[in-house]
C-alpha positions in Angstrom: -5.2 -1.0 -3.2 -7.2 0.8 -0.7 -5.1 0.2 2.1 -2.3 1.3 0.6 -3.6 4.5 -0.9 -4.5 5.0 2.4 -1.4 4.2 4.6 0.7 6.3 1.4 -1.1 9.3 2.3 -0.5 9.2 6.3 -3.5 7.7 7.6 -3.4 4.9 10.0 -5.7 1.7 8.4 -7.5 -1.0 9.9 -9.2 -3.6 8.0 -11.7 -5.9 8.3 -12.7 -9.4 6.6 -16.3 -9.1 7.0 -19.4 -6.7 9.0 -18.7 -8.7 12.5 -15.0 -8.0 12.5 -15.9 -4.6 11.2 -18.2 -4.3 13.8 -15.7 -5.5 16.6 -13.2 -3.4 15.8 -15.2 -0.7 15.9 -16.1 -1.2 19.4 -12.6 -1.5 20.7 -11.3 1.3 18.4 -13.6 4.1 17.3 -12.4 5.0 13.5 -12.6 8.9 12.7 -13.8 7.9 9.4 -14.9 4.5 8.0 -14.9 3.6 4.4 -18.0 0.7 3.5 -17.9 -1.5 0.9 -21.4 -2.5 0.2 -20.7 -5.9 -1.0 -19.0 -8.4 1.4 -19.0 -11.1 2.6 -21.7 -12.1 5.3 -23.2 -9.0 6.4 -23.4 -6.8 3.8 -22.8 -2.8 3.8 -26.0 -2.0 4.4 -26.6 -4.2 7.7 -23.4 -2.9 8.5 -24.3 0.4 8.8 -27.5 0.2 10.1 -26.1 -1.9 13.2 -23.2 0.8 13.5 -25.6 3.3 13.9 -27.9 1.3 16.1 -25.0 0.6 18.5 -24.7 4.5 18.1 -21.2 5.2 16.7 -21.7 8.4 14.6 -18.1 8.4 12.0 -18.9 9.5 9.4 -18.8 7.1 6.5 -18.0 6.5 2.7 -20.1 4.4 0.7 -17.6 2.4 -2.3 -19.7 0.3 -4.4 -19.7 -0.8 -8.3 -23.4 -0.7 -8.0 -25.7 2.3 -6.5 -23.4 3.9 -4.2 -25.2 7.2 -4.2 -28.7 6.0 -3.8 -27.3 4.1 -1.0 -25.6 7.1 0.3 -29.3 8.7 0.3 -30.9 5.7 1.9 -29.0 5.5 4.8 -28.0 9.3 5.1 -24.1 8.1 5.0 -22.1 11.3 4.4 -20.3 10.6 1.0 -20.0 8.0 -1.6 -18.0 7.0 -4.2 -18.5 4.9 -7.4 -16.5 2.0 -8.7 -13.3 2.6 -10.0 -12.9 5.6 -8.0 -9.4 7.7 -8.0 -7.3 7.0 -5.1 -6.5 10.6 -4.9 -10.7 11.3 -5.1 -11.2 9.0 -1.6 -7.9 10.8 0.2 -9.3 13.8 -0.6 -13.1 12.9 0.4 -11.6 11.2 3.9 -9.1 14.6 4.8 -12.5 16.6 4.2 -14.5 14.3 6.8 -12.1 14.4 9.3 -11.6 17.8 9.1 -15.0 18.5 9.5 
C-alpha cells in the first residue's frame, strides 16, 4: 500500500526486504527521503537508523510504527513520525514537506 501511495503521487520508490538491503541501496542510491518501518525483519528500525547515520547519510527520515513511533522519533532525533494506520494522503504530505525543506 505504501508503495503505491507513493508511486500514485509521483515519487519514484525503492524498496527494501530488510535493514541490509536497505542499507545497500542506500549506498548506491542516496534517497531524498526515507520512510522506516520499525519492525522488520532482521535488523530492526532502530539499528537501521543508527547504522545510516553512522555511515553518515543525513535524509531525512519517517518513523511508521503501530507501536511508539513518536518516542522513537525523539530517541533517535528522526525528523517526523507517523502512527499505525496512518492516511496515505498524511505521509505524501509529510514526505513533499521533507523534500522541500
Amino acid at each position: 500500500m505504501l508503495r503505491i501511495t507513493m508511486l500514485s503521487a509521483g515519487f519514484s520508490v525503492d524498496v527494501a526486504g530488510d535493514g541490509e538491503a536497505a542499507l545497500d541501496q542506500v549506498a548506491r542510491r542516496p534517497p531524498d527521503v526515507i520512510v522506516l518501518d520499525l519492525q522488520m525483519p532482521g535488523m530492526d528500525g532502530r539499528t537501521f537508523y543508527r547504522e545510516l547515520r553512522k555511515r553518515g547519510n543525513a535524509a531525512p527520515v519517517i518513523i511508521l510504527s503501530a507501536f511508539g513511533a513518536r518516542g522513537a522519533r525523539r530517541e533517535l532525533d528522526a525528523q517526523a513520525h507517523l502512527e499505525k494506520p496512518f492516511d496515505p494522503d498524511e505521509l505524501v504530505q509529510v514526505v513533499q514537506e521533507l523534500i522541500d525543506g
